[in-house]
C-alpha positions as CSV (number, residue, x, y, z in Angstrom):
1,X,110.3,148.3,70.5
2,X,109.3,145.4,73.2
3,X,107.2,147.1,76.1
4,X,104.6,146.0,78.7
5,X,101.7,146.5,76.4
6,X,98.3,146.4,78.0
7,X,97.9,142.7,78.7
8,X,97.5,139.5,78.6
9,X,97.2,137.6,81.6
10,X,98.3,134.0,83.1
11,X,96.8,133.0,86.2
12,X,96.0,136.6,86.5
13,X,100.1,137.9,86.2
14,X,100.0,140.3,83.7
15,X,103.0,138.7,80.9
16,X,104.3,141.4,78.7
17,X,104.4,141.3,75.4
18,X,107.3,142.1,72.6
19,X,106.0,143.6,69.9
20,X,108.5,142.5,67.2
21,X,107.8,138.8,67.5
22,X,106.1,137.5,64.2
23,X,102.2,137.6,64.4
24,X,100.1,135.3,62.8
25,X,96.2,136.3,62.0
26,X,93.2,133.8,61.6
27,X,89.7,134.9,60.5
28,X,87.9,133.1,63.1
29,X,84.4,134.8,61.8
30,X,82.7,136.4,59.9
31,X,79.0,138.3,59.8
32,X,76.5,140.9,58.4
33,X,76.5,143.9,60.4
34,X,74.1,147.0,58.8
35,X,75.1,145.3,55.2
36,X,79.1,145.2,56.2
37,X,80.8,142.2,56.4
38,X,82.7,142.6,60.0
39,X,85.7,139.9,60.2
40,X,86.3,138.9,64.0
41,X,90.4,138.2,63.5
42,X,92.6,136.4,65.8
43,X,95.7,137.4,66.4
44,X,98.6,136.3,67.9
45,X,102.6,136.4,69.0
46,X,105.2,133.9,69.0
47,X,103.9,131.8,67.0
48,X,100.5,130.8,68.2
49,X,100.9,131.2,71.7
50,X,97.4,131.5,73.8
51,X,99.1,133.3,76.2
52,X,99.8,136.3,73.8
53,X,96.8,136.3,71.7
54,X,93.9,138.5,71.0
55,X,90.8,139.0,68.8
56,X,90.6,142.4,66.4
57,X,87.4,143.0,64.3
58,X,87.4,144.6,61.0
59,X,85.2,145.9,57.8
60,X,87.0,145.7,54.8
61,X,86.5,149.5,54.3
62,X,89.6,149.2,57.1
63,X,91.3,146.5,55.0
64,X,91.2,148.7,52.2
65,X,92.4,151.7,53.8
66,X,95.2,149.7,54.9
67,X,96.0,148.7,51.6
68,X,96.4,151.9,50.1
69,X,98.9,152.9,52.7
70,X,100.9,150.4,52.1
71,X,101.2,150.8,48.5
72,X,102.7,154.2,49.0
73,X,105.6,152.3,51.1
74,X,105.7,150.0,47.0
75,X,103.6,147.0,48.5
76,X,101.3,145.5,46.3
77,X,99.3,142.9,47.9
78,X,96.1,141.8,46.5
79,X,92.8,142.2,48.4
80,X,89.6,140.8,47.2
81,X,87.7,142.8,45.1
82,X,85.3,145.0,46.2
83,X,81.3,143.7,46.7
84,X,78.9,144.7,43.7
85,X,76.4,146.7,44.8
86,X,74.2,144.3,47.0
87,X,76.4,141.3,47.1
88,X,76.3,139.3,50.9
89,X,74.8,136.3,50.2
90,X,77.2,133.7,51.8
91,X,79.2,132.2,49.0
92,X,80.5,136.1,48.6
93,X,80.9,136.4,52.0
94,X,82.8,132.9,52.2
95,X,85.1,133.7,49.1
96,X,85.8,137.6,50.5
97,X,86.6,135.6,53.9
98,X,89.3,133.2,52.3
99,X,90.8,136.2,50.2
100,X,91.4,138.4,53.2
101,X,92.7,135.3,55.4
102,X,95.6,135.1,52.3
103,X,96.3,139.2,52.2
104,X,96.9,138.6,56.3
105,X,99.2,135.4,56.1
106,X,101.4,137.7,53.4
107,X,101.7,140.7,55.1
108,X,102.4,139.2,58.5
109,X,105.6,136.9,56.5
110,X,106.8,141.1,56.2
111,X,108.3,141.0,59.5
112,X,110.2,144.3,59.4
113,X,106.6,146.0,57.7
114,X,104.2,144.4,60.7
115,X,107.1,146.5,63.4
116,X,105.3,149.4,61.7
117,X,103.0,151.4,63.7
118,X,100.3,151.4,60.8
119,X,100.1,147.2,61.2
120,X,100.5,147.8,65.2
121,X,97.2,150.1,65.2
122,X,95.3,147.7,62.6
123,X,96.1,144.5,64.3
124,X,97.1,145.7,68.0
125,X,94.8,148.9,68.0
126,X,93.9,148.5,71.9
127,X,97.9,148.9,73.1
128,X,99.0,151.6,70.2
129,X,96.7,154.7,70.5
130,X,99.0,156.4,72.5
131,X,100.6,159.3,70.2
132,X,104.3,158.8,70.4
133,X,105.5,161.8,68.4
134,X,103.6,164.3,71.3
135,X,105.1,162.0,74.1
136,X,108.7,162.1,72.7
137,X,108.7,166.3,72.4
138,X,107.3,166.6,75.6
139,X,110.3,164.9,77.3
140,X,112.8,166.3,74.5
141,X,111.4,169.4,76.0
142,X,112.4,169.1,79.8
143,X,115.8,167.3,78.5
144,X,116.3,171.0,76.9
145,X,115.0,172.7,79.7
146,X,117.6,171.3,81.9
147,X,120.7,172.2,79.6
148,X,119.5,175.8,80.2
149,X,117.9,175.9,76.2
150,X,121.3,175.3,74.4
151,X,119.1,173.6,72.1
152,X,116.7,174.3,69.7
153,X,114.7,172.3,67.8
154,X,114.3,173.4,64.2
155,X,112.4,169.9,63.2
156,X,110.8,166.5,63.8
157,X,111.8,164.0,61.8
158,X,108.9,161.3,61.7
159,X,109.5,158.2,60.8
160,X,113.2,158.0,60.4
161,X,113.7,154.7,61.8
162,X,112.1,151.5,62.0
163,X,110.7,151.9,65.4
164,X,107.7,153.5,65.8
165,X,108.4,154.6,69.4
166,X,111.4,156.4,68.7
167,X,111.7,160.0,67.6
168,X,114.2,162.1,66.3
169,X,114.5,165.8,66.5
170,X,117.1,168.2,64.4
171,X,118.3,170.6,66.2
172,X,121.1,173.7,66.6
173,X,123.3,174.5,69.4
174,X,123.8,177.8,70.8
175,X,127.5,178.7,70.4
176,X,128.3,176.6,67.3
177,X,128.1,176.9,63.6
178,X,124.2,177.3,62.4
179,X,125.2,174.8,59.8
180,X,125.5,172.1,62.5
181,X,123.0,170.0,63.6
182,X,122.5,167.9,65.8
183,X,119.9,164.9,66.4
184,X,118.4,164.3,69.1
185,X,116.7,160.7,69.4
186,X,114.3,159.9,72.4
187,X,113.5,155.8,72.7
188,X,111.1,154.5,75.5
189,X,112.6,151.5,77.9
190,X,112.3,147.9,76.6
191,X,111.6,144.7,78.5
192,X,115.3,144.3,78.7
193,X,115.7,146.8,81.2
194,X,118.2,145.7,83.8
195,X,117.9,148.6,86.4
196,X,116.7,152.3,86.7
197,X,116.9,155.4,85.8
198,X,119.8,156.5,87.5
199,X,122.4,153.3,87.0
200,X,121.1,153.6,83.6
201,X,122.5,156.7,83.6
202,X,125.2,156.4,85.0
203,X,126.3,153.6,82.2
204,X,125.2,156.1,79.1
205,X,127.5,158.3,80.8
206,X,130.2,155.9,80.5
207,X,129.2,155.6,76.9
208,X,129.4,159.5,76.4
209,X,133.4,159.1,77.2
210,X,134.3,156.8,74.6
211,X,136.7,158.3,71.6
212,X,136.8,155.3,68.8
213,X,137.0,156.4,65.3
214,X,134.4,153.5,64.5
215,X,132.0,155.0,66.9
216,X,129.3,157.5,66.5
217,X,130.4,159.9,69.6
218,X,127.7,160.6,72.1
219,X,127.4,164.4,72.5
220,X,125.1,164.5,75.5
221,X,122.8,161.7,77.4
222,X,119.5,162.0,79.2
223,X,117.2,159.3,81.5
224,X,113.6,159.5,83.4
225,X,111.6,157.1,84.4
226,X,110.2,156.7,80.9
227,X,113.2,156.2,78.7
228,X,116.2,158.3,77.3
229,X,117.3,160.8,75.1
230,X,120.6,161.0,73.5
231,X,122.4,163.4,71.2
232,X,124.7,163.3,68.7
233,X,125.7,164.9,65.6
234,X,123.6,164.8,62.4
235,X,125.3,163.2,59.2
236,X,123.5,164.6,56.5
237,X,124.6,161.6,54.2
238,X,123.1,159.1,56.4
239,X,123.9,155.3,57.2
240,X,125.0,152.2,55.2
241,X,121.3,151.5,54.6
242,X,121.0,155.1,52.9
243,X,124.3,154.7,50.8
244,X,122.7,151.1,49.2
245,X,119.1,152.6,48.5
246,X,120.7,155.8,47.1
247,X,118.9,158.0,49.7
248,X,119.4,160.4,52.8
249,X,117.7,160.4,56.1
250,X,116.0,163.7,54.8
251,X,114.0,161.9,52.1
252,X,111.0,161.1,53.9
253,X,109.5,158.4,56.3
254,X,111.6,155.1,56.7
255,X,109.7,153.0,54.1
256,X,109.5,155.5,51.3
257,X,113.3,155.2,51.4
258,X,113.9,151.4,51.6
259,X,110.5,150.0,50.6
260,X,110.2,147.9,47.5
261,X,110.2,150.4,44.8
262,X,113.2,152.0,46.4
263,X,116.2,151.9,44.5
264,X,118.9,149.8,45.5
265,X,122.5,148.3,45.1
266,X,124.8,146.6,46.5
267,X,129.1,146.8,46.9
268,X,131.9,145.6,44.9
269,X,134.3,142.9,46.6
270,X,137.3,145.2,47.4
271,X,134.6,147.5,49.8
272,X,132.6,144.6,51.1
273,X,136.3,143.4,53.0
274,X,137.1,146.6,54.0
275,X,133.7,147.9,55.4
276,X,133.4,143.9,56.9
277,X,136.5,144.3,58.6
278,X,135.3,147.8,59.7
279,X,132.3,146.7,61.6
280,X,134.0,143.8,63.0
281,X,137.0,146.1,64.3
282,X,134.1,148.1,65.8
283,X,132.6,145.2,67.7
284,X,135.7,143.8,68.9
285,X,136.7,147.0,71.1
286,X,132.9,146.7,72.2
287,X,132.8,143.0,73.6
288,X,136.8,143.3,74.3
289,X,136.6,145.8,76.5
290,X,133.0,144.4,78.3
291,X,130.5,146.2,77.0
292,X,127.0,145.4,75.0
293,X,125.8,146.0,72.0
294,X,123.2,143.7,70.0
295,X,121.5,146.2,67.9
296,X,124.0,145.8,64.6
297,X,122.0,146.4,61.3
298,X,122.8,149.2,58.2
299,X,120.7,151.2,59.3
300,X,123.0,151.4,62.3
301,X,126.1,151.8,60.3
302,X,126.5,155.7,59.6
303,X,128.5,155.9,56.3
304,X,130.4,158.6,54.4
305,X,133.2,157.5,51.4
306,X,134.9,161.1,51.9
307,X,136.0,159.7,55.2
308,X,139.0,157.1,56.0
309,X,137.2,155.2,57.8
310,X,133.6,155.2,56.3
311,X,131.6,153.3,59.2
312,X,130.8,154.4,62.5
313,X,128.1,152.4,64.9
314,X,125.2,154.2,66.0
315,X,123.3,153.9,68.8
316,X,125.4,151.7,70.7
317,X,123.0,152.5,74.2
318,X,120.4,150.7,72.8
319,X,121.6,147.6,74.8
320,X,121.0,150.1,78.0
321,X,117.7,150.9,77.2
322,X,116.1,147.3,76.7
323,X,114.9,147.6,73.8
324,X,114.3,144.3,71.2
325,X,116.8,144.1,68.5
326,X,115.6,144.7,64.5
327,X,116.4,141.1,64.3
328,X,114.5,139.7,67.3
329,X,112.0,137.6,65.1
330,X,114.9,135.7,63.5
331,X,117.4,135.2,66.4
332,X,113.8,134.1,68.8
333,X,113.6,131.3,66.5
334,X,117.6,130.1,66.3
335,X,118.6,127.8,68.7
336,X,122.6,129.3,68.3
337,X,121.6,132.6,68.9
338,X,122.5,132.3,73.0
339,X,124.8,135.5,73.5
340,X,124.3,139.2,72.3
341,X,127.7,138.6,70.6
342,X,125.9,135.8,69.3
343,X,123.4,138.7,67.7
344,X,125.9,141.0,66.3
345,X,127.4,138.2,64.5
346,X,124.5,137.0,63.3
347,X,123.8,140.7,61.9
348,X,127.0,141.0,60.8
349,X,126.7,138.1,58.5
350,X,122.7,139.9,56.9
351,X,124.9,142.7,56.7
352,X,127.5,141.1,54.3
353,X,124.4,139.7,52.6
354,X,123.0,143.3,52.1
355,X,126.2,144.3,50.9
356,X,126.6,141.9,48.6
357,X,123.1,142.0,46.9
358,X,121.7,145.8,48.3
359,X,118.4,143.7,49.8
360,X,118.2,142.5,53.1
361,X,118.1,138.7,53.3
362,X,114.6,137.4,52.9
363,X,115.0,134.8,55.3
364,X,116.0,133.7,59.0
365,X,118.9,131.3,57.3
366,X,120.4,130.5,53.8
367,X,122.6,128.0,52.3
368,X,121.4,129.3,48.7
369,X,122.6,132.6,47.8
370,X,121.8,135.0,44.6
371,X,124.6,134.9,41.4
372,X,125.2,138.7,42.8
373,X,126.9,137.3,45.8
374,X,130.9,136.7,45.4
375,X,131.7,132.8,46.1
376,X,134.5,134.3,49.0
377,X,131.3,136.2,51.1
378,X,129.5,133.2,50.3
379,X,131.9,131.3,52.1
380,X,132.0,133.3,55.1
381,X,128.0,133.6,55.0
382,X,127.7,130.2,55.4
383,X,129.7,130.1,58.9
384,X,127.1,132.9,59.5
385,X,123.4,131.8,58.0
386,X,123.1,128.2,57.8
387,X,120.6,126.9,59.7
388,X,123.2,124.8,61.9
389,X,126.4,124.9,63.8
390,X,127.6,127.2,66.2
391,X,128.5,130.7,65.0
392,X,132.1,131.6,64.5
393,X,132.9,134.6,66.9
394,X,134.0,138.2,66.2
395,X,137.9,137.4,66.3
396,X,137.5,134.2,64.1
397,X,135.8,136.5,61.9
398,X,138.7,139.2,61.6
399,X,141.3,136.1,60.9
400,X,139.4,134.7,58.1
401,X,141.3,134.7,55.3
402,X,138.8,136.9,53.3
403,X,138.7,140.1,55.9
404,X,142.7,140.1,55.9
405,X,143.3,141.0,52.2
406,X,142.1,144.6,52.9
407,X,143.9,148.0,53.8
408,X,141.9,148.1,56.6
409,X,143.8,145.5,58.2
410,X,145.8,148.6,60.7
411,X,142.8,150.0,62.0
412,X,144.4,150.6,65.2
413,X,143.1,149.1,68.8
414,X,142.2,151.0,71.6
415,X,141.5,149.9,75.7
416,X,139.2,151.2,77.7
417,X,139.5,150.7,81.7
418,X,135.8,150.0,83.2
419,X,135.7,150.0,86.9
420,X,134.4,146.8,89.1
421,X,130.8,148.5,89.1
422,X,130.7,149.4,85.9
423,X,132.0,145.5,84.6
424,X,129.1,144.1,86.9
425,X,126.4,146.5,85.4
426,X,127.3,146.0,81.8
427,X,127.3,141.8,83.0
428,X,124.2,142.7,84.4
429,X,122.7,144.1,80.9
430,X,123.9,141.0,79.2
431,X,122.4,138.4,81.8
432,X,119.1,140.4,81.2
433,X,118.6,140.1,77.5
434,X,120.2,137.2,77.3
435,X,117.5,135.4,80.1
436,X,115.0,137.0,77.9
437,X,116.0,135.8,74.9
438,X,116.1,131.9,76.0
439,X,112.2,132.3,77.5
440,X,111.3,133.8,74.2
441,X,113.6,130.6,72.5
442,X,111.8,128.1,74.4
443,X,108.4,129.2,75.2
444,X,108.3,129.6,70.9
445,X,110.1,125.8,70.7
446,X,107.2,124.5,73.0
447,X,104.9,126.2,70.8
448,X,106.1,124.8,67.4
449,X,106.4,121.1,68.9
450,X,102.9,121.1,69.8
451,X,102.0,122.3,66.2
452,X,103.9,119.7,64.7
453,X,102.2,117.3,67.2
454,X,98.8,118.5,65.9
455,X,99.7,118.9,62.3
456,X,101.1,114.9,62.7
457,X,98.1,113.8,64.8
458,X,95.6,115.7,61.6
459,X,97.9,114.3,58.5
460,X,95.8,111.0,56.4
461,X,98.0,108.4,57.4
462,X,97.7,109.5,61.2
463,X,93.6,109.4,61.1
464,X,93.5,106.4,58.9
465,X,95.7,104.5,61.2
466,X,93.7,105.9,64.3
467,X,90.5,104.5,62.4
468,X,91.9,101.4,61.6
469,X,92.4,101.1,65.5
470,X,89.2,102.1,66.9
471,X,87.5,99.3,64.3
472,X,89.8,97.0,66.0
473,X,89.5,97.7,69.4
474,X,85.4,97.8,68.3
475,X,86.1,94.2,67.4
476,X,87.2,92.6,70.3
477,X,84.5,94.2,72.3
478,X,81.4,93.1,70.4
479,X,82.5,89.8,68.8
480,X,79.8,88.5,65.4
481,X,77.2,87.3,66.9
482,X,77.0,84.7,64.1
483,X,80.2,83.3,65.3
484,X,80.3,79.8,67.5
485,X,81.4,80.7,71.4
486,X,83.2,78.2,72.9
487,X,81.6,75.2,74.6
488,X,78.4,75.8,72.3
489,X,76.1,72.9,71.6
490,X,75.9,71.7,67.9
491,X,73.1,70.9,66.1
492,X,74.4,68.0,64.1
């Protein structure tokens, strides 16, 4: 998702942007234009910062349209009501102005909604015109032109996943079963990109080898200049985020089948240890054996009960590509968060949640968690959630007492040999996003320490004391003039 995005500018360097920070939105104005009230909107990412700020103007014809999308996805957030006939006089226009400021503060607290591409076109319209579906099949195209057309694509799938420049494509293979498909998913580069095209491939080829029964095989691997293409096989049945909304990856766009009318449920005790211990076998052999990961979520967990092993990661070359985490505007704001380990485990633990309760975990942190949740995950979600102390790691994980009372306790553990180059460029991945991550960390830090200044310098007891200052410092400078100087003559 994060990409140099058309720009804003410091001292003339352009400073890219990532585009899953939280925004916020402020109606700085509003006016008649031809009868319409036009709102001048200020938006902004990581938390206020100038540097990465912009103004959008809108009717609320657009507000409305907006708002009808998004109650296909289930939302329901109230607009004002429309204008009778006539209506701008400036109480109206003052009232419409404060109800629209309060729809914009609710939808931007949806962080996962505003990584949609219909909030990036209404509040970033300037850097998301491009059309990302046409882009994607054009270089899906030359990636089958080059394999001598042993694919074919039989459909687009829009809107599968969250990101809204990624496409998938189902497709057949010449020489196999017409029954199998295959998907083929084509993701631009991220601002984590740690080198080009070719090292990049040459480290998704290394990814292609790898045999682990808790990891989605890589059938074949693409790069250019632009991003990468990988293929793998299509599991009808979906991921662990399918399996808790009852739903399969063919059932439309991404929030028709997880938004809030979607239905939903969560795991009984016995699987939540065995699918725990699953995804934590899974990114042990990752970080054991030095490589990356940082992209852990459900809907990153392909599932199927029919098999032994139900879990398998998915895209596991996401680290290669650069690309922001579903959970960048949480970990950005966590101080513990230093590591990409540090982000798996930190999914892990909003995975439990979403085990546990079949919703994803409203919040960045929680000490307070819903009757639905066993006491046992609730003691390992706090070593997880709360808002401080360092984060247990993936081992101390495995030899909690609650992940060892499972059958899944003999997965077994497999090595894999990188070469000196290949240690160095996976290192080289890490130090990347990682060097990212602690810029975003502080430069969003600086940000909220001057808001609490300004919020602490604007509170009553701040201005009254400021007052009661200024009337004293007025005091010593021009004395009463009633009052007797010293050395004054006397009258009596």
């Amino acid at each position: 998702m994060a990409r140099s995005i058309i720009p804003q500018t410091i001292n003339g360097v352009r400073t890219p942007i990532d585009d899953t920070l939280p925004m916020t939105c402020v109606i700085e104005s509003s006016q008649l234009v031809e009868g319409h009230g036009v709102y001048s909107i200020r938006v902004a990412r990581a938390s206020n910062d100038p540097s990465c700020s912009w103004v959008v103007t809108k009717r609320f014809r657009e507000f409305d349209d907006l708002n009808n999308i998004l109650k296909e996805y289930g939302f329901e957030f109230e607009l004002p009501k429309k204008k009778l006939l006539g209506r701008t006089d400036r109480t109206f226009m003052a009232e419409r102005q404060k109800g629209l400021q309060t729809y914009l503060h609710t939808l931007v607290q949806q962080f996962e909604l505003c990584n949609s591409l219909v909030i990036q076109r209404f509040l970033d319209p300037e850097n998301h015109m491009m059309n990302y579906s046409e882009l994607a099949l054009q270089h899906v195209s030359m990636f089958i032109r080059s394999t001598n057309n042993i694919y074919q694509i039989v459909e687009q799938l829009p809107d599968l996943g969250w990101r809204y420049n990624k496409s998938y494509f189902l497709a057949t293979k010449t020489g196999v079963s017409k029954d199998d498909r295959y998907l083929l998913s084509w993701c631009h580069y991220g601002l984590d990109k740690a080198f080009g095209e070719k090292d990049i491939a040459n480290c998704l080829k290394l990814l292609k080898s790898i045999v682990h029964p808790l990891i989605v095989p890589i059938d074949e691997i693409y790069a250019n200049e632009t991003g990468t293409l990988t293929v793998c096989r299509f599991y009808s049945k979906g991921s662990l985020k399918d399996y808790l909304h009852q739903t399969k990856p063919i059932n439309g766009a991404y929030w028709k089948r997880y938004g809030p009318k979607s239905l939903s449920r969560g795991c009984d005790l016995n699987q939540i240890k065995s699918f725990g211990r699953q995804i934590l076998e899974a990114l042990l052999f990752i970080y054991d054996n030095g490589l990356v990961y940082g992209h852990l979520h459900s809907g990153n967990i392909l599932f199927d009960l029919d098999q032994a092993l139900p879990i398998k990661l998915l895209d596991i070359a996401n680290a290669i590509v650069g690309v922001s985490s579903k959970y960048r505007c949480h970990i950005s704001n966590l101080k513990q968060i230093r590591t990409l380990e540090h982000c798996d485990v930190y999914a892990f633990g909003r995975v439990l949640y979403e085990l546990s309760t079949g919703e994803e975990c409203p919040t960045s942190t929680c000490i307070q968690f819903p009757n639905t949740v066993p006491i046992s995950v609730q003691h390992v979600l706090l070593k997880i959630l709360a808002p401080t102390g360092d984060l247990p790691t993936i081992q101390e994980l495995l030899d909690d007492s609650f992940f060892q009372q499972t059958t899944s306790n003999n997965i077994e553990r497999f090595q894999l040999k990188l070469s000196p180059k290949a240690k160095e460029a996976f290192e080289q991945i890490s130090r990347t996003a990682q060097g990212r991550l602690e810029g975003d960390q502080a430069k969003i830090k600086n940000v909220q320490r001057r808001t609490r200044l300004a919020n602490h310098l604007m509170s009553d007891e701040e201005r009254l004391k400021r007052r009661r200052e200024r009337q004293a410092k007025a005091l010593e400078q021009n004395p009463d003039p009633n009052t007797n100087s010293p050395g004054a003559s006397s009258m009596f």
